[in-house]
N, C-alpha and C positions, 0 to 999 in steps of 0.2 A: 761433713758428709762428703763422700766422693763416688761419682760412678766409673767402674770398673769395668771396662768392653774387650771381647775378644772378638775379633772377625778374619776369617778369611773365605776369597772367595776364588774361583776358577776362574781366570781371565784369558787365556791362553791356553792354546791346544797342548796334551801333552800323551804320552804314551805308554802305557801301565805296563813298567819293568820288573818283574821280580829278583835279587829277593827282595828289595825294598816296599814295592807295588805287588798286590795279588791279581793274578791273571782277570780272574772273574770281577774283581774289583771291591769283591766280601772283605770285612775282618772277620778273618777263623780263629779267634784268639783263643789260646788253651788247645787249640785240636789241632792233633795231627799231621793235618796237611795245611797247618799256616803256611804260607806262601808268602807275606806280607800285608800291607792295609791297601785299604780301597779309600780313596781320597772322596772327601765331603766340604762340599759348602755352610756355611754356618755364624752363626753372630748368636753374643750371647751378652747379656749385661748386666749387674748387681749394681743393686743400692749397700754401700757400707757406709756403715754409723757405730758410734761408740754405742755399747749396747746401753750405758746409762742414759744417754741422751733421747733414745729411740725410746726407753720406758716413760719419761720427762716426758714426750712429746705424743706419746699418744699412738708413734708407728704398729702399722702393723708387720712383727717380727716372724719371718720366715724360717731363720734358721741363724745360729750362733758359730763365729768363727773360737773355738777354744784354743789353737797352737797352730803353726805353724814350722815346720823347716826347712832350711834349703842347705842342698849339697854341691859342691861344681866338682867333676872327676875330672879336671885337670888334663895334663896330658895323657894322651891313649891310643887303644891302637890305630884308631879312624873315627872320623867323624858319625856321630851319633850311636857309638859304641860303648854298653852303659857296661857297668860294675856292679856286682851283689855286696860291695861293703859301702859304697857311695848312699846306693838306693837304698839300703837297709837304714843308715847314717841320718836320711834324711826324716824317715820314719817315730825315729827313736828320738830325734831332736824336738820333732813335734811331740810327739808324746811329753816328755818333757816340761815343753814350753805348756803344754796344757796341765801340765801338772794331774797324770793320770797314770793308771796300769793299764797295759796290755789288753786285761781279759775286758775292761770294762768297754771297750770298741769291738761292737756287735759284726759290720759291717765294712769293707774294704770296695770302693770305687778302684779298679785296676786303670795302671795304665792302658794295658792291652793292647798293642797296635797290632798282635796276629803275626809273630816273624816267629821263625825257627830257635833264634838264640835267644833274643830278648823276655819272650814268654815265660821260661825256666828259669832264667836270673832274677824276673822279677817277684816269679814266685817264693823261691829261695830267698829274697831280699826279705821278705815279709813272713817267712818261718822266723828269721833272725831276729823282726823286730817285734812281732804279734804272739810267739807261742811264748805260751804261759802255765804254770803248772796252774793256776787256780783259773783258770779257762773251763767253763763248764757246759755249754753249747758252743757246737762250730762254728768257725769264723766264716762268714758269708761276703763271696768276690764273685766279682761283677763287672763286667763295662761296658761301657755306653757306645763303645765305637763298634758291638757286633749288631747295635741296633742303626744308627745316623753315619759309620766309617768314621774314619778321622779329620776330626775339621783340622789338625795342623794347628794353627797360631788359637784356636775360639777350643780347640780339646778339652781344654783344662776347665774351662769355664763351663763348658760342657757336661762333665764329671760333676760338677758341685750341685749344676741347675739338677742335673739327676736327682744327685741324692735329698736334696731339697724336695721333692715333689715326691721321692720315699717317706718319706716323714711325714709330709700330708696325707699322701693317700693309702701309707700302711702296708705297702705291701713291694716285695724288689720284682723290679719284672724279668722275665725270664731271657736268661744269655742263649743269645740264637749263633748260630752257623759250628757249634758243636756237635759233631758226629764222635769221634773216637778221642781222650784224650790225651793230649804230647804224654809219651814215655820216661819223658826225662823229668814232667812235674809228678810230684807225690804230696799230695793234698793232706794226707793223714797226718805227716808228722806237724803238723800247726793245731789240731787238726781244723779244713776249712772246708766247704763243699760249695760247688757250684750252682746257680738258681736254676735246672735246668728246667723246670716249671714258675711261674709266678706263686714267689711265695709269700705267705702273710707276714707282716711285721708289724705286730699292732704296738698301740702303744702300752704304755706300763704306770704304774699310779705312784710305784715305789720306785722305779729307775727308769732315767731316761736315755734315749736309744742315741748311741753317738758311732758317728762313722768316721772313715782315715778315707781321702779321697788322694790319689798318685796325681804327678802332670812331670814328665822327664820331657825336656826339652832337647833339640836336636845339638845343640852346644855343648852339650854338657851337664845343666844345670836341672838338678833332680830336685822337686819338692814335692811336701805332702802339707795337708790339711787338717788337723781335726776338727769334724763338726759334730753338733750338738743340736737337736729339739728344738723348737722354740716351742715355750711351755704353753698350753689353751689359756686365752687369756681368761683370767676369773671375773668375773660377773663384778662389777666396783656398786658398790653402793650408793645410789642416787643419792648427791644432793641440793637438787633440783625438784621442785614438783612436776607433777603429770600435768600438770597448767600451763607450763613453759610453752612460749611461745618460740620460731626456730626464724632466723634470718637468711634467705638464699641471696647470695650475691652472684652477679657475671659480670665479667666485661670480656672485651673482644678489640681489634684494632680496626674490626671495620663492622658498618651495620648489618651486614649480612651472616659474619660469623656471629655475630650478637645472637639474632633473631635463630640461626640455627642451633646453637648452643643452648638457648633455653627449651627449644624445641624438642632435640635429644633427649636433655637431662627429662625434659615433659616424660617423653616414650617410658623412659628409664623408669620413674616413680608409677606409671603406670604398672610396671610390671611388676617390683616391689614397692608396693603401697605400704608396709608397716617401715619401712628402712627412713623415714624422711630425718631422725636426729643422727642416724648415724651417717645419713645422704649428707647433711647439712653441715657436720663436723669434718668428716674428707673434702668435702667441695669446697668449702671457706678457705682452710687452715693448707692443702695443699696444691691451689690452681694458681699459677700467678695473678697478678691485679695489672690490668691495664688502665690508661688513662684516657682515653680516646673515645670509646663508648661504652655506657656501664648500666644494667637494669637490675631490678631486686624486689623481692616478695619477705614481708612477714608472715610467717602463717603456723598454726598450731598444729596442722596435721595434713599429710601428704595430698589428700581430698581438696583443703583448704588453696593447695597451689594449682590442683589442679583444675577448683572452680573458676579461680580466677582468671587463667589462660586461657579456660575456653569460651570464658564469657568477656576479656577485655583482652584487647591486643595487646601485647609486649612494648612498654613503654620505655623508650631506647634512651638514655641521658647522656648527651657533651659533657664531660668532667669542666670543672668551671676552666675557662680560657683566661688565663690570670700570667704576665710575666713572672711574678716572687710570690712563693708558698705566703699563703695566709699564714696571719696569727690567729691564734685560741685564747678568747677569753673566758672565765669561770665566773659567771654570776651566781652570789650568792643573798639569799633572803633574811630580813628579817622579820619581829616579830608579827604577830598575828596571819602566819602561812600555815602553822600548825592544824591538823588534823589529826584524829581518831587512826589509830592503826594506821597512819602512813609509812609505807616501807614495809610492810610485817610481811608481805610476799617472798620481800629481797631479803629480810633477818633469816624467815626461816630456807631459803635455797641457795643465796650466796654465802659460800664463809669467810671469805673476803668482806664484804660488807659486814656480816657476824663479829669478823675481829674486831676489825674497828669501832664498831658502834659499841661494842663489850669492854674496850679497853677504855674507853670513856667515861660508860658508865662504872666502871671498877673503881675508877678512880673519885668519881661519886660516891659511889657506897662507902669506901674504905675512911675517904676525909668529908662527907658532910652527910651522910646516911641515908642518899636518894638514892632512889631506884629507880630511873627513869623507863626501863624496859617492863617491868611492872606496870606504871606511870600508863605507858603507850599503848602497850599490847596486850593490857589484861583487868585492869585498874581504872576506868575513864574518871571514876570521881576524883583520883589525883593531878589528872593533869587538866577537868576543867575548875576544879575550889582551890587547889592550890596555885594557879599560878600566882608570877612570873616564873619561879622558881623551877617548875618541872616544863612549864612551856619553853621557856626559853631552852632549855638544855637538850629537851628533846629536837628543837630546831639543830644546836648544834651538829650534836652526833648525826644524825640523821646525814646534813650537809659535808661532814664530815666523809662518813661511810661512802657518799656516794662518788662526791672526787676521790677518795682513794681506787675505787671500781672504774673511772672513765680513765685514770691517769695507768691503771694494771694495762690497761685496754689499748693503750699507745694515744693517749691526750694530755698532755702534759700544758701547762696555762703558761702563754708569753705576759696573761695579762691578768691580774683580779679586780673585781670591784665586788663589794660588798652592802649591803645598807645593812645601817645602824646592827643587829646583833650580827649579820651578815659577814661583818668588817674581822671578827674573831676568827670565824673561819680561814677567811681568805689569805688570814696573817698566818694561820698553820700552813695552810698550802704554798704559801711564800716565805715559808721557813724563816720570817719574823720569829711568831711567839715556838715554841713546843706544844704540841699537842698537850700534854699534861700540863702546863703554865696556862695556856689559855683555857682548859676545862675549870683549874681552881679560878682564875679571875673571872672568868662569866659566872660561874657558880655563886661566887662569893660577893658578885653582882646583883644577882638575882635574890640573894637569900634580904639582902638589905634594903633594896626596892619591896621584897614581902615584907618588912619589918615597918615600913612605911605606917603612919596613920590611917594618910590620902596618900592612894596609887595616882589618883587622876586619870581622868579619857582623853581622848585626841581623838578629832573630826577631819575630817577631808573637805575643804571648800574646793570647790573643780573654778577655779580664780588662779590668776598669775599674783604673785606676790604682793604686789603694788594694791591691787585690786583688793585683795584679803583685808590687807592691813587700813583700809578704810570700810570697810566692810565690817571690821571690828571696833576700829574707833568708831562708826555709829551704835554700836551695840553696845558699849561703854555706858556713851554719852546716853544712850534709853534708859539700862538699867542701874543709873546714877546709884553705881555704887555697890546695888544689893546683889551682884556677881563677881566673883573675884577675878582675877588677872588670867585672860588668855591671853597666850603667845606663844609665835610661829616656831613649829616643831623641828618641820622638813620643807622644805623648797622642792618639789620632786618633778615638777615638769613648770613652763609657761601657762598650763591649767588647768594646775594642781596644787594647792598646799596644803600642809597638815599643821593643823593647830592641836595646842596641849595647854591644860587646864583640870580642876577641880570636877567630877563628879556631876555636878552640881552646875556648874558657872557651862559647861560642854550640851547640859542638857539643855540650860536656858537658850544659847546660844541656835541651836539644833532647829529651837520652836521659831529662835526669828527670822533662820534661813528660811523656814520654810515659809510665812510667811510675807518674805517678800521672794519668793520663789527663785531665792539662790541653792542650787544644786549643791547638797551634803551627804555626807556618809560617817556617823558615828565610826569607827573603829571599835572590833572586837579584838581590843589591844589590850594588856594586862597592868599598863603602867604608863603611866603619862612623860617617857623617856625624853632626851632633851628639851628641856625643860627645868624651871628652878623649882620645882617638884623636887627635882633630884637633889637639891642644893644639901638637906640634910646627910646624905648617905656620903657625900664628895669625902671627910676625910680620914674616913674609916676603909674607901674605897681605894684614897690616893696611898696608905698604909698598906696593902694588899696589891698595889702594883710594885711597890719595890719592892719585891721578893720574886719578881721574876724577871729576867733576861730576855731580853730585844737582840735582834742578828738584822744584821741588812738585807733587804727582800733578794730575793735570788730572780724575781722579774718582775714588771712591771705591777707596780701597785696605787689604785686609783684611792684617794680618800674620797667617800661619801659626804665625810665630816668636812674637809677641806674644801671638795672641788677640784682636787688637781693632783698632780701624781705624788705621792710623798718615796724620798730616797733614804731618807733615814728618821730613827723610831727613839722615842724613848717612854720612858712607862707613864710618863706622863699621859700621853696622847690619847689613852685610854679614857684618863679621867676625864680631857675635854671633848674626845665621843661622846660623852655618856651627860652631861651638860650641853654642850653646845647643840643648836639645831644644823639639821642635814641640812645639805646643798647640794644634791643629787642630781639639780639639774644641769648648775657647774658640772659636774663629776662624767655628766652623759656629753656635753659638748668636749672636753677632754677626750674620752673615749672617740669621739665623733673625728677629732683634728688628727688623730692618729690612727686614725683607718684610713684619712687621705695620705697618708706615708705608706701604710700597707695596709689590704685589705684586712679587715678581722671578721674573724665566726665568733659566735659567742653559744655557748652551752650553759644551759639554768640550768645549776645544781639545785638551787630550792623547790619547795614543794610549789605545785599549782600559778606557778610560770608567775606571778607577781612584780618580781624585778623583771624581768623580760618584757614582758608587756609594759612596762613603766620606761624602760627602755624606749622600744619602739613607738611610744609615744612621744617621745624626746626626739626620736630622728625625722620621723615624720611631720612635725612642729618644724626642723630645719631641712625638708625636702631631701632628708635621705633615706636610701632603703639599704639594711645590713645584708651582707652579702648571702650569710645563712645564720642562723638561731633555733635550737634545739632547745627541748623540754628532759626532764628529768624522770620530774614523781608530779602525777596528776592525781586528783581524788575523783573516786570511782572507776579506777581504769588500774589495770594490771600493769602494776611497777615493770615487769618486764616485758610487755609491749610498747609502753613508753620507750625505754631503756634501747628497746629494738629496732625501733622507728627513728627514732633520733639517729641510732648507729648507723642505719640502713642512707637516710639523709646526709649524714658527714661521706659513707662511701660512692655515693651518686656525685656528689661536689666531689672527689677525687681523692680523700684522705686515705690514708692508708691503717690500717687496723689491725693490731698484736694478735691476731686469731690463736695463736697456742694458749697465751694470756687468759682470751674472752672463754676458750674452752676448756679453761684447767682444771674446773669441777664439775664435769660435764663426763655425762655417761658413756656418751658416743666415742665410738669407736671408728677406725680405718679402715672402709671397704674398699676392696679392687672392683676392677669391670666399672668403670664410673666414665660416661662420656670423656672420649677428649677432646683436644683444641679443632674447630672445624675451619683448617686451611682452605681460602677460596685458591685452589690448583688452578693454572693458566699454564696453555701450552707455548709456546715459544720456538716454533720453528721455524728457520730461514728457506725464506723463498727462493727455489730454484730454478734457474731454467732450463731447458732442453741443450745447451750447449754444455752447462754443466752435469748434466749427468751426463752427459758421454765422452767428455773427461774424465769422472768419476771410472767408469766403466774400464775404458782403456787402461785406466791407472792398476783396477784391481785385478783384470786380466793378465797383465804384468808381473802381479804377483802370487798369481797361482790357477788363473783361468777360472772357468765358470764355477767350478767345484770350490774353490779359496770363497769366491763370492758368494755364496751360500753359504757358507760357516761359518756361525756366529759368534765366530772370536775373532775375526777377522776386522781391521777398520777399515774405516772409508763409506760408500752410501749405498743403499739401496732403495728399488720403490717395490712395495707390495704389489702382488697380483691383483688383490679387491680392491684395494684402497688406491687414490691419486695423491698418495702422500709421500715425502723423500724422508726415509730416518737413516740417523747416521751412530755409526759407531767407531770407538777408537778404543786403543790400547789405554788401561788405568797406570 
């Protein structure tokens, strides 16, 4: 992208000479009695983009540069003295470059500066490069300097803003300070005619309106422009529901521009109340992000933001005060997070999320004939009598789909941890397994754990290990015998562990918790995973991991299994997840010793915050608190509220966020007129005294008396009549 500025301004007195300067100070261009131009002040400025990038990104397109040319006439007779083969030269080159004919430019922006000689050359220029034999409406010339004069150095940029704002509003306005025109022009042979009324230029459904805009510099150096339309942009096809909730972000470098900015934007939505997605996609995606103070609203609808403002004050947030960017970790879930249609919001309005979870399940379908989208989102009785098989897979994709969508979004994980089916995941996301290597190995996991006899349950004793594990050998030693072998699953906090067992031996166990009133929780789990439960399926399982390929994590990877970071993988380690019991609570103090290195955020990719909570139990058992921890996918609550409020919370702590990304299938469009940044202005004047201004005085008397001093191109100081203030000026 770059912006393109032209300015000039009047700094200095100067005295309108003809023939260069017209007496009256008019451009008479095309008439008569040209005399010269009338000098104008002026500033002009373009946003240019590659017009691909500008469709990518959502811009709203004003107008299309098609060709360009430039000419330099060389030596001549005198400075600013043009040529009809030069100026014609430059025409014909743009054309050209735009790869176009003649007749198909409707529309000629003139130079026009209004002189005698110039006028007739440059019309002559443009017989030579616009007439056409298959021309079939007049070629329509114009310029802008008999409406603004000549801005000089901002002309040219002048000319294009013209014709731009032709094109929007349909219609060329009418060339003033024409009375009789120059004798020496003959419009016919091109043939072109002048607007000497405002005329319509509508648009066209079968051709679009392109103009040649002139800009001759005083050097020498003649160029022309062609532009083009920029076409109405077509109505895109939601695919997003009307349910979509909309994220407003601010920040500001001080509380006061905060507090006004949200203010404004307030006014703003009051007066367009249906505009809030397209308010919310221009606002995000192209306002800077400061770090210094920062406030934000989720809300469904323009009403929504505005209840809230008027009912709670504007809640202003410090970006966290941290010397080294935090790390991101990706907590992922395993079994028994699963619910009914979790996600089916984000399947059907993200296709980013759509891909991924599709490409999962293809590979499902294609090698083991699931249909977990069926399963989830249409089918309950398969994913609750079938499991592990549709359960666990549905956890995948699901966890899958949704770090693909936070990492589009500019979150990328320094760190994963997993539990137990969790651990699959997190090995995708850390470019361990392949996506497609770990769908067939969990797959192929799950189908054997279903092939089981006894799946077996697993229980949650809220006991520290130590504690469990006699807690069980009493329960042993009661039912001498007539229950079979519990043992410890997962280690998952200092007062938590989850035991795994038989069916049978989980329920007995269940009735003795209770009564000696040790606090239990059955597991709505599908299989009694780590555990010698599993010990049948091991070498059918250990068979199916050598047929896939391990890579070294690309970041930090916590084993649940282990306890501790694992650096390198091989297809083993599957098999002893899937045996061995967790130690999660190892895995959380890990986590723990490497946030005192550098702070960590941590985002729950799984459903219904389970590892996170499991988490923060672990910190808070060792007296810490994470700096920040987000949710993903809640049950009963709009995947994209969650999704939003999360996002909304990482940009309050100071992250930064791929808004093109978060917006790429998103309806909203690019409005102007959108509050801008609210500088607190401070004036800054030096104190004078009485001694100096009559220094001051004396000085400007000296260079030209009372009359110089009064002229406001003059420098040096002056004090107002009303005001007791000294303002100064000087030469730029």
């Amino acid at each position: 992208m770059a912006l393109v500025c032209g300015v000039n301004l009047l700094l200095r007195p100067y005295e309108m000479k003809p023939p260069f300067h017209a007496a009256d100070g008019r451009c008479k261009t095309f008439d008569s009695s040209a005399d010269g131009y009338g000098r104008a002040e002026g500033c002009g400025v373009l946003i240019l983009k590659r017009l691909k990038d500008a469709l990518k990104d959502g811009d709203n397109i004003r107008g299309i540069i098609r060709g360009y040319g430039a000419a330099q006439e060389g030596p001549s007779r005198s400075l600013g003295t043009p040529t009809i083969e030069v100026e014609a030269l430059c025409m014909k080159l743009a054309l050209k470059d735009a790869s176009m004919q003649p007749c198909q430019v409707s529309y000629i922006e003139a130079h026009g500066t209004g002189t005698a000689v110039g006028d007739p050359m440059e019309i002559s220029a443009i017989q030579r490069a616009y007439k056409h034999e298959n021309r079939i409406t007049p070629l329509i010339i114009g310029s802008v300097k008999t409406n603004v004069g000549h801005m000089e150095s901002a002309a040219g940029i002048g000319g294009v803003i013209k014709t731009i704002l032709m094109f929007e509003n349909e219609i060329v306005p009418q060339h003033l300070n024409l009375h009789q025109i120059n004798p020496k022009i003959n419009l016919g042979q091109i043939p072109a005619v002048l607007p000497l009324l405002p005329m319509p230029w509508p648009r066209k459904k079968d051709k679009r309106r392109i103009a040649g805009v002139n800009s001759f510099g005083l050097a020498g150096t003649d160029t022309h422009l062609i532009l083009e339309e920029a076409s109405i942009p077509q109505e895109i096809i939601s695919t997003q529901a009307s349910s979509r909730f909309h994220v407003l972000t601010f920040s500001a470098r001080s509380e006061n521009s905060l507090t006004q900015m949200v203010d404004s934007c307030l006014d703003y939505l009051k007066r367009n109340p249906a505009n809030l997605e397209d308010f919310a996609f221009t606002w995000n995606s192209s306002r800077a992000k400061f770090k210094e103070f920062r406030a934000g609203f989720v809300c469904k609808h323009s009403c929504d933001f505005l209840e809230t403002l008027e009912k709670n004050p504007v809640v202003k947030t410090k970006a966290l005060q941290i010397s080294t960017k935090p790390k991101l970790c990706f907590l992922f879930s395993g079994q028994g997070s699963e619910f009914l249609e979790m996600g089916k919001d984000l399947y059907d309005t993200h296709p980013l999320f759509r891909l991924h979870f599709d490409s999962i399940n293809s590979t499902l379908i294609n090698e083991f004939s699931i249909d977990i989208r069926e399963a989830l989102f249409y089918d309950s009785v398969l994913l609750t009598q079938q499991k592990p098989t549709y359960a666990h897979m549905c956890i995948f994709a699901i966890q899958y789909g949704l770090a693909k969508v936070w990492m589009s979004w500019g979150f990328c994980p320094d760190i994963v941890l997993g539990h137990s089916l969790g651990e699959y995941v997190a090995a995708v996301i850390a470019n361990i397994l392949s996506a497609e290597d770990a769908t067939r190995l969990l797959a192929t996991r799950a189908m054997l754990i279903s092939d089981l006899p006894e799946r077996g349950k697993m229980i949650v004793v809220k006991r520290n290990k130590f504690q469990t594990t006699l807690i069980v050998r009493e329960f042993e030693e009661e039912s001498r015998g007539l229950s079979s072998q519990i043992e410890i699953a997962a280690v998952n906090s200092s007062k938590q562990t989850t035991l795994a067992g038989s069916e049978k031996s989980i329920c007995d166990f269940k009735s003795f918790c209770d009564s000696r009133n040790i606090p239990s929780v059955v597991l709505d789990s599908s299989s009694a995973i780590h555990s010698s439960i599993m010990d049948p399926i091991l070498p059918q399982f250990r068979a199916a991991t050598k047929k896939i390929t391990t890579h070294l994590p690309n970041c930090t990877f916590i084993s649940s299994s282990l306890g501790q970071e694992v650096e390198s993988f091989d297809a083993d380690y599957f098999v002893k997840a899937t045996r061995d019991p967790i130690n999660f609570l190892d895995a959380a103090l890990t986590v723990r010793k490497l946030s005192q290195e550098t702070p960590i955020v941590f985002i729950d990719i799984g459903p219904q915050q389970i590892i996170s909570e499991l988490l923060k139990t672990n910190f808070q058992e060792n007296n810490f608190t994470p700096l920040l921890m987000v949710s993903s996918l809640l049950k009963n609550k709009s995947s994209w509220k969650t999704l939003q409020e999360s996002l909304l919370a990482l940009f309050l702590s100071g992250f930064d966020i791929n808004w093109i990304e978060f917006y790429r299938f998103n309806k909203g469009r690019r409005i102007s007129g959108l509050p801008t940044y609210p500088f607190q202005r401070k004036a800054f004047w030096f104190p004078v005294s009485d001694k100096d201004l009559e220094k001051t005085s004396s000085q400007a008397a000296q260079l030209g008396g009372i009359e110089m001093l009064n002229h406001h191109f003059v420098h040096g100081s002056f004090q107002t009549p009303s005001l007791s203030k000294v303002f100064y000026r000087a030469f730029l």
